[in-house]
C-alpha positions in Angstrom: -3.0 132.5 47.0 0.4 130.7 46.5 -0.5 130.6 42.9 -1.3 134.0 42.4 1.8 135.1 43.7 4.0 132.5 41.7 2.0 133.4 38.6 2.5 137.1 39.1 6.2 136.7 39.7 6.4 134.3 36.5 4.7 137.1 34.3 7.0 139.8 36.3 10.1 138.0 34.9 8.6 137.3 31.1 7.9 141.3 31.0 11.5 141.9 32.2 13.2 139.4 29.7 11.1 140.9 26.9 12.8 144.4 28.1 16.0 143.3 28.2 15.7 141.7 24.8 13.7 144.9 23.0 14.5 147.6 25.3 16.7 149.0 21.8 13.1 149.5 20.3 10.5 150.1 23.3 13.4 153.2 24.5 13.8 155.1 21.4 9.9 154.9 20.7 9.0 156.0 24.1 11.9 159.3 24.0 10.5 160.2 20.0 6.8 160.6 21.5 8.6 163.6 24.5 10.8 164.6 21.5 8.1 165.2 19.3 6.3 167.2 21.9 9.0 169.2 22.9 10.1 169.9 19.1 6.5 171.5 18.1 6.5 173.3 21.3 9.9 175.0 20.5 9.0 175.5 16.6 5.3 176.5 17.0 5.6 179.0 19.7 8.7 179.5 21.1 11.7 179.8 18.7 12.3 183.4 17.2 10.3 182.3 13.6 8.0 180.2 15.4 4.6 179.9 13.9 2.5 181.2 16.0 5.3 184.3 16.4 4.8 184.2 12.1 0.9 185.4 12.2 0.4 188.8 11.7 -3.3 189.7 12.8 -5.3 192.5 11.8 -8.9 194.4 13.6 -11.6 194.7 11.7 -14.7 197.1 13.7 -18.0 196.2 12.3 -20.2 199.0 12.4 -23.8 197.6 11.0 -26.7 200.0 9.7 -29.3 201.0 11.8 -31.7 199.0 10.7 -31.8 195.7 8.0 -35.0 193.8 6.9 -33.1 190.7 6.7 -33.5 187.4 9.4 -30.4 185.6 11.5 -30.0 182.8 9.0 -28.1 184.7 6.0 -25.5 184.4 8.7 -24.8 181.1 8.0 -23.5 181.9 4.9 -20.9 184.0 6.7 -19.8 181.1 8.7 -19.7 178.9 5.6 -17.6 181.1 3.7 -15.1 181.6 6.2 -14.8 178.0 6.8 -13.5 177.9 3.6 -10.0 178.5 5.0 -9.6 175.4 6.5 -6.8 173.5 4.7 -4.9 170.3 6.1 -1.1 171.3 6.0 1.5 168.6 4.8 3.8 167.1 6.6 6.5 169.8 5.8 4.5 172.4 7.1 3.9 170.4 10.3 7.0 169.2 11.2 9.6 172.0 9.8 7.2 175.1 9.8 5.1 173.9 13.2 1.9 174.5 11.7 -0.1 172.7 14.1 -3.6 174.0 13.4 -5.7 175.7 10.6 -6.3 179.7 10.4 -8.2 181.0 13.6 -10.4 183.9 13.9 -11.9 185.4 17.1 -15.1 187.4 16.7 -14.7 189.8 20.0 -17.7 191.8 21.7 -16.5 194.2 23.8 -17.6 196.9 26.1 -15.2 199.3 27.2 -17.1 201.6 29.6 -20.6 201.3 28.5 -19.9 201.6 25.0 -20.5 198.2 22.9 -18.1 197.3 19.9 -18.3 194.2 17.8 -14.9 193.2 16.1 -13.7 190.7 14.1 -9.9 189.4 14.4 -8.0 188.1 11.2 -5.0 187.0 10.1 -3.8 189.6 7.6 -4.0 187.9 4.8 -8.3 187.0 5.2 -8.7 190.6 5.6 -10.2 190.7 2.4 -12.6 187.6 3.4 -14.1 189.1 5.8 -15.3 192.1 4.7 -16.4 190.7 1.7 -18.6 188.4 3.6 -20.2 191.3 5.8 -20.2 193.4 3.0 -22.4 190.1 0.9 -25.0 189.9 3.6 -25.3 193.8 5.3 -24.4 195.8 2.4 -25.1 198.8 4.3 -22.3 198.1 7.1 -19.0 199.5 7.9 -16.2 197.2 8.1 -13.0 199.7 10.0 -9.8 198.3 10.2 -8.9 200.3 13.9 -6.3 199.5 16.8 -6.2 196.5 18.9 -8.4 198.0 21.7 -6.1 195.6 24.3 -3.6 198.4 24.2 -5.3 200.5 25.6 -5.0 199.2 29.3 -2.2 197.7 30.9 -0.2 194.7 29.5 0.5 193.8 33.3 -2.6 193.0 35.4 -3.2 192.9 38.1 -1.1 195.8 39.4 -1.9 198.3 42.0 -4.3 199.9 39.8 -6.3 197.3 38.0 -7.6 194.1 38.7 -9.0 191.2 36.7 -11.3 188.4 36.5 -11.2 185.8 33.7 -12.3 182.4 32.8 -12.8 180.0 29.6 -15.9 178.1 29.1 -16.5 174.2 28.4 -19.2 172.0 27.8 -21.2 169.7 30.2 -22.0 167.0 27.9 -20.1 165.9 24.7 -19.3 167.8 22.0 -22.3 166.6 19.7 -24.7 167.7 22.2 -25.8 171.2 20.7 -26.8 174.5 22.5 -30.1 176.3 22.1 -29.8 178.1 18.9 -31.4 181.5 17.0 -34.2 179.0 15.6 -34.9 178.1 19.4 -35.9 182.0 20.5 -39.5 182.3 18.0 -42.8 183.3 19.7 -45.0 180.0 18.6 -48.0 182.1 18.4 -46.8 185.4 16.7 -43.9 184.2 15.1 -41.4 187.1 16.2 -37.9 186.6 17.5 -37.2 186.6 21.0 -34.2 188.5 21.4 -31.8 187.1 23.6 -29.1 189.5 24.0 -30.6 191.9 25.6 -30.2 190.8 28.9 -26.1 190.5 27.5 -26.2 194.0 25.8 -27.9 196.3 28.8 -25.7 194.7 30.9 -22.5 195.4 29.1 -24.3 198.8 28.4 -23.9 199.5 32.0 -20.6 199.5 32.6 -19.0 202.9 34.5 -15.8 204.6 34.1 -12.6 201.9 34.1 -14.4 198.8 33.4 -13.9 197.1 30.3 -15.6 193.3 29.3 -14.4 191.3 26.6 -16.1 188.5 25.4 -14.4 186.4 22.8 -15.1 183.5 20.1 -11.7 181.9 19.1 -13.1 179.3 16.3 -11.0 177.5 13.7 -13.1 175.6 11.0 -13.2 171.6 11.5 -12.8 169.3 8.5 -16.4 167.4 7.6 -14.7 164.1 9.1 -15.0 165.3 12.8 -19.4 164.4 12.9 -18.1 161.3 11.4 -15.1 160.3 14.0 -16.0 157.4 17.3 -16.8 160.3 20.0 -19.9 162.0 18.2 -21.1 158.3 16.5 -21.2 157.0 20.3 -23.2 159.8 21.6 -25.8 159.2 18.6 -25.6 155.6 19.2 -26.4 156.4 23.0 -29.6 158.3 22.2 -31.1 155.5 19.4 -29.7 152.7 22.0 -27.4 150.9 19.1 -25.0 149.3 21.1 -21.6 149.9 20.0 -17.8 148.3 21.5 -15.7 150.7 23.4 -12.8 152.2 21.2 -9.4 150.8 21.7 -5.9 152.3 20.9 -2.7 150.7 20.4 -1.8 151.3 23.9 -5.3 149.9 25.2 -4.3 146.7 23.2 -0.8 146.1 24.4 -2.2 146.1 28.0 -5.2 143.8 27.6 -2.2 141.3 26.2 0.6 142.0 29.0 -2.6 141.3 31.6 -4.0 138.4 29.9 -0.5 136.9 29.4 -0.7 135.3 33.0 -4.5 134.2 33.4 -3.9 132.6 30.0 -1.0 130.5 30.8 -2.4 128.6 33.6 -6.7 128.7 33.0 -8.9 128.4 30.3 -9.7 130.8 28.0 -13.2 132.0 27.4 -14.6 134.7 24.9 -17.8 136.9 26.2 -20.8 136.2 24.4 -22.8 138.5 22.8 -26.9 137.9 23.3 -29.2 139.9 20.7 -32.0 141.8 22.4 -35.5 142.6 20.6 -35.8 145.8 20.7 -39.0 148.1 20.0 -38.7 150.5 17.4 -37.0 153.7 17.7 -40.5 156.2 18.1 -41.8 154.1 20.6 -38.4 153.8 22.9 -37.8 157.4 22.9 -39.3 160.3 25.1 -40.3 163.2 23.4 -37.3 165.5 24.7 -34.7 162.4 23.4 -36.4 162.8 20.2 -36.1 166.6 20.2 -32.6 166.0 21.5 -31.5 163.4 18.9 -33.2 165.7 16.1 -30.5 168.2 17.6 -27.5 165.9 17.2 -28.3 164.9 13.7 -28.7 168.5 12.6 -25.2 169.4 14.8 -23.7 166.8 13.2 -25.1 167.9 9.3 -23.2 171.2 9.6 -20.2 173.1 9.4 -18.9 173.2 13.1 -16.0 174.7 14.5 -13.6 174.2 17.2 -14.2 177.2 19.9 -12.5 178.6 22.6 -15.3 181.0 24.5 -13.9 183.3 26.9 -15.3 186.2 29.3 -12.8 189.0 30.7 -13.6 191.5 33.4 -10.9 193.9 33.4 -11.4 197.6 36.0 -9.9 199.7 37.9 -9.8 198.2 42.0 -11.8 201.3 43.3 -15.0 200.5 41.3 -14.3 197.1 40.3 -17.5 195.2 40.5 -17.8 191.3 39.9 -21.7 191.2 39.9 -21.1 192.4 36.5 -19.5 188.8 35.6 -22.6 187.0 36.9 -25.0 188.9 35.0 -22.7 188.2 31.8 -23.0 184.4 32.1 -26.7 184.5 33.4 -27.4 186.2 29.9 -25.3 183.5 28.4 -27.4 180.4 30.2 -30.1 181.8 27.8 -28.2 179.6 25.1 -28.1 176.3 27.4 -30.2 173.6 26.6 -31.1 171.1 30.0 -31.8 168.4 27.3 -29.3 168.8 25.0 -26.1 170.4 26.3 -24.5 173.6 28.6 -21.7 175.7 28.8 -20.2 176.9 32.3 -16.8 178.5 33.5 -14.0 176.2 33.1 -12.6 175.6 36.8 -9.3 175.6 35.5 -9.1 178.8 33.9 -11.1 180.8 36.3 -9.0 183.4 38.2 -10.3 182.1 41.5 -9.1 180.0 44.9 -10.9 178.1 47.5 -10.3 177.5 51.3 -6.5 179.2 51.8 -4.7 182.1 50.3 -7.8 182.8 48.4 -6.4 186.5 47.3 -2.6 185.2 46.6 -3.6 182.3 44.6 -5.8 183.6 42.5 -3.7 186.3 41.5 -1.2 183.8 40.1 -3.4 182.8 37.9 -4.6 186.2 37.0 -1.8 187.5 34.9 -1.6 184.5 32.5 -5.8 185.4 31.8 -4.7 188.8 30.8 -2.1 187.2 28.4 -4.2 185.1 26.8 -7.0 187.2 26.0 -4.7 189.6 24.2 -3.9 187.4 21.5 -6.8 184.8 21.2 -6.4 183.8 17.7 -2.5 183.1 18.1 -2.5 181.6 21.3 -1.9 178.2 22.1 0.5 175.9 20.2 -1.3 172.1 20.1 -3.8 170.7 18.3 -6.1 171.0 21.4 -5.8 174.4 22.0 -9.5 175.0 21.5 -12.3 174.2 23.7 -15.8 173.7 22.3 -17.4 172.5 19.0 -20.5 174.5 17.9 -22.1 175.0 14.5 -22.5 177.8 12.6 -26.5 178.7 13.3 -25.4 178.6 17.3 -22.7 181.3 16.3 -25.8 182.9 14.3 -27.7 184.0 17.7 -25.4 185.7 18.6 -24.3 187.7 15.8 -27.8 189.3 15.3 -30.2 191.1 17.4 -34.3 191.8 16.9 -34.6 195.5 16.4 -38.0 196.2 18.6 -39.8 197.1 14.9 -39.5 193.1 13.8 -36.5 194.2 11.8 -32.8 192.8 12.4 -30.3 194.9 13.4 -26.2 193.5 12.9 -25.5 194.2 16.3 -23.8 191.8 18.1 -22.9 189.1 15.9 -22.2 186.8 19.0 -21.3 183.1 18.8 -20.4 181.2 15.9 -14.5 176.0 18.0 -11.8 172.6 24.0 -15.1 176.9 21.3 -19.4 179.0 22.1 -13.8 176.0 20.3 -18.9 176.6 17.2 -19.5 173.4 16.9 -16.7 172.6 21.0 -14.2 172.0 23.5 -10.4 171.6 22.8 -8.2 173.6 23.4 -6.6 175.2 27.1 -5.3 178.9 25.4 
């Protein structure tokens, strides 16, 4: 016991000289990192020419023909060409401008009393973009550039009027885990498509006077490095049992050497040891669902994915304002979760709710920064991890297209395509 406690105070006053002697380094490193924080918060979203404040967004209605002979997959090539946009900006751009994170888009289903629209978000200047891809794959649609439909309730809720209910989505599992996709929904004996909005689309349907549900898609294209980064290798690894060493940082490092420094002086050092296992091979150590699942992975991590931020809003007036309507919303979006592979569910930390005390008060402090949010999806949020799930592009295909009851597909409600549901998932806190 007397050792410990002189070898603790001996490594106490080695850490405190090296202080003293380096503290002119170890200070200024330690204030740049809150600097540097502080400085893209001011330049990307809160100075007067801030980049966020710099995006000028425009509405796009898509209106699709009543009925297309054409399957859920040409939507892929929607989401490819609008990945296209992604570009990695210098570090000018970064650190001057506060261009933090690629071009957004939020595709938005909305009902605003019974009455379904599908829109699509934009920056200005992809206008274009996106209505050539529509146009490319439904040549019979409408593409309407129309008024941001948020304006046409109140920018303060709640108020005595109207109330609220709000909440992002995230992820169970890791990000390379996928969700049940369009692919997933076939009849194996007749071969039709299941549809599975439906269930989403009656409900919204249903809607009376006042009540108004937005759901929305925030993506923003990821780079073909991100299948190819530690976090979605180790999940592979995990299902094919390769076994891999934990990731360290720098800062991991630095304290495996300031608590080895003591033990080190005064006992012997010993390295681990590393015994190799025979192992059977891969088809035989793996159930039939891991297989499934691990096919899943390798496809998610083949494709385009992008960073999502999924988000449900319930906004209505308080005399008819009716929160059953939320839990029929998610039920119809469980249809997409996958027990195997992975799930989405309401973030707790975004969800206008409370527990225990004050139930009413505190969730209404939470309520009118939900409202804000959801009015400016694309623009908001000013780090890197603003975004909240990764999901590839034939995910956001199940939802962008519905089975007409004739076999024939209909461009109804093209659905999902990034903390996302951040396509591909799960960055960012909007």
């Amino acid at each position: 016991m007397e050792n410990n406690t002189l070898n603790f105070f001996y490594v106490a006053k080695v850490f405190g000289s090296f202080l003293l002697r380096f503290w002119w380094i170890i200070l200024p490193t330690a204030f740049y990192y809150v600097f540097k924080f502080l400085w893209f918060d001011y330049i990307a979203g809160y100075s007067a020419d801030s980049f966020v404040a710099g995006k000028k967004f425009t509405i796009l209605e898509i209106i699709p023909p009543r009925e297309i002979e054409r399957g859920p997959k040409i939507m892929e090539s929607f989401y490819t060409g609008i990945s296209a946009t992604l570009s990695n900006p210098d570090n000018i751009k970064t650190y001057i401008e506060g261009a933090l994170f690629p071009d957004r888009f939020s595709m938005e289903l909305v009902s605003e009393e019974g009455k379904v629209h599908f829109y699509v978000r934009t920056e200005t200047k992809h206008k274009n973009l996106i209505e050539a891809q529509i146009y490319a794959q439904y040549p019979g649609a409408e593409v309407i550039e129309v008024k941001d439909y948020c304006d046409r309730l109140p920018k303060v809720v709640p108020n005595k009027n109207w109330d609220i209910w709000g909440a992002d989505f995230e992820f169970i599992k890791d990000n390379a885990y996928p969700l049940k996709t369009y692919d997933k929904f076939e009849e194996s004996i007749t071969g039709e498509m299941i549809d599975p909005l439906s269930t989403l689309l009656e409900t919204m349907g249903t809607l009376g006077p006042g009540q108004h549900v937005w759901l929305q898609f925030v993506i923003q294209p990821l780079s073909e490095k991100w299948s190819k980064e530690p976090a979605q290798q180790a999940v592979h690894d995990k299902i094919t049992g390769r076994a891999t060493a934990p990731t360290k940082g720098h800062w991991d490092h630095m304290m495996d050497v300031l608590f080895s420094l003591g033990p080190a002086l005064f006992s012997k050092i010993e390295f681990g040891k590393s015994e190799a296992k025979e192992q059977q091979p891969l088809e035989f150590r793996l159930t039939p669902a891991e297989r499934d699942t691990l096919k899943d992975v390798e496809e998610k991590l083949g494709r385009n994915c992008f960073k999502t931020k999924m988000r449900l809003i319930l906004i209505g007036r308080k005399e008819n304002f009716d929160k059953a309507k939320v839990a029929a919303v998610i039920g119809a979006i469980k249809q997409f979760n996958d027990i195997h592979a992975n799930q989405v569910k309401p973030e707790d930390m975004t969800k206008t709710y409370a527990n225990v005390i004050n139930i009413e008060s505190r969730s209404d402090i939470r309520k009118p920064s939900c409202s804000s949010r959801s009015r400016q999806p694309a623009a908001c949020g000013t780090h890197r991890s603003d975004c909240g799930l990764f999901l590839k592009k034939r995910y956001a295909n199940s939802a962008w297209c519905r089975e007409s009851p004739n076999g024939s597909t209909r461009l109804w409600f093209l659905h999902i395509s990034t903390r996302v549901l951040y396509v591909g998932t799960g960055y960012y806190g909007y």
